[in-house]
C-alpha positions as CSV (number, residue, x, y, z in Angstrom):
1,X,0.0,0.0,0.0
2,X,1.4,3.5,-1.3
3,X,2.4,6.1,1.9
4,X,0.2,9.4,0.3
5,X,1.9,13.0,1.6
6,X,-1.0,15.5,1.7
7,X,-0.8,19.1,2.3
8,X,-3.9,20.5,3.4
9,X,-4.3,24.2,3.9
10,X,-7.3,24.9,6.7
11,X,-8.5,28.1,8.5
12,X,-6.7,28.9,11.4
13,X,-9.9,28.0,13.6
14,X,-10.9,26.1,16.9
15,X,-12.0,22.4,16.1
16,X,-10.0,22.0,12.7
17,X,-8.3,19.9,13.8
18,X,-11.0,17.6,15.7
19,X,-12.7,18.0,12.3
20,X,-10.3,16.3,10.2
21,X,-9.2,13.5,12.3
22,X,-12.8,12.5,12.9
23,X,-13.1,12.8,8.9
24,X,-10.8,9.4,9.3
25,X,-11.6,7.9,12.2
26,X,-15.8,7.8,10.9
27,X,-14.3,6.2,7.5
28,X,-11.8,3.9,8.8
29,X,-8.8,5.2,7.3
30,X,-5.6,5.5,9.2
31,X,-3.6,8.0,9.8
32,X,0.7,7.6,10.0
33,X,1.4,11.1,10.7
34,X,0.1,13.9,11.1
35,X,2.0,17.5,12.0
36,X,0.0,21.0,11.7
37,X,1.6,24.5,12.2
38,X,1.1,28.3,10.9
39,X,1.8,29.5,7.6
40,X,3.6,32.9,7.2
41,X,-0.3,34.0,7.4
42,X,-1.0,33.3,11.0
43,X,-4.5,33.1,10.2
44,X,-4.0,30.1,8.1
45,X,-2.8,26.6,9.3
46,X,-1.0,23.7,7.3
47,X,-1.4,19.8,8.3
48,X,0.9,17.7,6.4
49,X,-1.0,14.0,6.9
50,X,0.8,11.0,5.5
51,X,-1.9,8.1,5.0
52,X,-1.6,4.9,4.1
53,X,-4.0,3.6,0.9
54,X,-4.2,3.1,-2.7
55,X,-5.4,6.0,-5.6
56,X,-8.9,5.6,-4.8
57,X,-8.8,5.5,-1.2
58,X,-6.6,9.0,-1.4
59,X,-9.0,10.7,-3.8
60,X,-11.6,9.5,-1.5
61,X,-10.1,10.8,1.3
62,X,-9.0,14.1,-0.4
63,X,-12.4,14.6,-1.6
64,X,-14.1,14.6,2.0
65,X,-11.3,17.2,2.9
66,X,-12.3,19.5,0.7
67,X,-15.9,19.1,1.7
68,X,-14.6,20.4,5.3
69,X,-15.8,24.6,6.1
70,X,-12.4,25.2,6.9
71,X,-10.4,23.6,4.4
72,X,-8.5,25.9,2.2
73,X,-6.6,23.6,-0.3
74,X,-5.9,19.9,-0.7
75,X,-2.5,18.7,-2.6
76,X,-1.4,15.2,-2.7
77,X,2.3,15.6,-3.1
78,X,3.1,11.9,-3.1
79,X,4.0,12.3,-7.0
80,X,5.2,15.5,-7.2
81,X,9.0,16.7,-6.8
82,X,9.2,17.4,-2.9
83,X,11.1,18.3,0.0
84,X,10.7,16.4,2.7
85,X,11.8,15.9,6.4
86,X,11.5,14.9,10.0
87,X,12.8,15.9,13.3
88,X,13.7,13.4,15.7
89,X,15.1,13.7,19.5
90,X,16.0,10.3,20.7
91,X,18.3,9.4,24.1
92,X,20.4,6.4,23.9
93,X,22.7,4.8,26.4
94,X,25.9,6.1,26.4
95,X,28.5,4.4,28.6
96,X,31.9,6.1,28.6
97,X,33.5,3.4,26.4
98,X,31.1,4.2,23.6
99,X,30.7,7.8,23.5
100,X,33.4,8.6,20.8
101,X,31.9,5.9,18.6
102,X,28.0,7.2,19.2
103,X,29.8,11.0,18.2
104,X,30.8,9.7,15.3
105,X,27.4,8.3,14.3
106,X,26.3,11.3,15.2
107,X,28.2,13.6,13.1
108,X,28.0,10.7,9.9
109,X,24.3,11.7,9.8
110,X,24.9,15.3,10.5
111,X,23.0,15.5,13.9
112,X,23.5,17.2,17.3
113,X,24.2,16.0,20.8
114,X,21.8,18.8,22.7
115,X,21.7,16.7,26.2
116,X,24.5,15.0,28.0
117,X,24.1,12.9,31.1
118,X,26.6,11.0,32.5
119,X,24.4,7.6,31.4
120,X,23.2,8.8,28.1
121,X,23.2,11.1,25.6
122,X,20.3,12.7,23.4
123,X,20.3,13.4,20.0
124,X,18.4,16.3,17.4
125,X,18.6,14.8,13.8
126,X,16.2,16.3,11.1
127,X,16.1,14.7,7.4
128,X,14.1,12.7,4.6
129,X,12.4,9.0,6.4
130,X,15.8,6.9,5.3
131,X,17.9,9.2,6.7
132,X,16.2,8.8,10.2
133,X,15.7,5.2,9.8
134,X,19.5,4.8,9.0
135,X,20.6,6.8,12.2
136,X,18.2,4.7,14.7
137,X,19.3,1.4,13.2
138,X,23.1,2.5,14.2
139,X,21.8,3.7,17.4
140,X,19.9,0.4,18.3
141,X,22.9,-1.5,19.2
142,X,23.6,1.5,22.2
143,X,20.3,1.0,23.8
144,X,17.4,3.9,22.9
145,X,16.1,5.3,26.3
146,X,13.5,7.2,25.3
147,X,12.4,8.6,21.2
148,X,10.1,11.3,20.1
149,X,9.3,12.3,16.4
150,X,7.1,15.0,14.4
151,X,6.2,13.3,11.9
152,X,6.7,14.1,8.1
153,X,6.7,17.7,6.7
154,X,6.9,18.3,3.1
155,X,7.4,21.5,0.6
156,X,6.9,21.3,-3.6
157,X,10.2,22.4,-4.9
158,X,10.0,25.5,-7.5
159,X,9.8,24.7,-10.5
């Protein structure tokens, strides 16, 4: 089943949010991700959603969005050229014989130590899906404490 990235540009408004999640949850659909934030406009939110489902799920899906009062505009960018990337923060154990080998992990996958404790250390990284999934993989062998993630955001290059 095809991952769809859709922008969807909504009034900056009270229950949006409520609105559209309950637009998925009534139908059944699932949801993998799911981040919203302000536009330069403050009056106008974006929610980058990435769903799971095949053409006529998504065009299902994309049609009830647009049926929403609130809903501005609704792009699938799954097949357009995109920029795309996620921000993780993720504490792994860090005894003092492998702290030089976690920093060079670390700086491999161009991340940041922002935390150090004297048992572990955290870790910012921000990049496409298989940049992420490549840094926790190497990080797995150390013992992962604790993880958080935003979920997939995702810009249309200029053409």
């Amino acid at each position: 089943m095809t991952k769809h990235i859709i922008s969807v540009e909504v009034e900056n408004r009270f229950g949006i949010l409520a609105r559209v999640a309950s637009l998925f949850s009534a139908r059944g659909f699932n949801i993998d991700s799911l981040t919203v934030g302000e536009t330069r406009d403050q009056s106008i939110s974006r929610m980058t959603l990435v769903v799971p489902g095949d053409d006529q799920i998504i065009e299902q899906v994309i049609k009830q969005l647009r049926k929403l009062i609130d809903v501005i505009k609704v792009v699938d960018l799954t097949e357009r050229d995109i920029i795309e990337r996620e921000l993780i923060l993720v504490r792994v154990k860090a005894r003092k014989e492998d702290r030089a080998e976690i920093m060079r992990i670390v700086d491999i996958f161009r991340a940041k130590i922002v935390d150090v404790h004297p048992e572990s250390l955290t870790i910012e990284a921000t990049g496409a899906e298989g940049k992420i999934k490549g840094l926790l993989t190497l990080l797995k062998s150390f013992g992962i404490q604790e993880m958080v993630r935003t979920g997939k955001i995702a810009i249309q290059r200029k053409s």
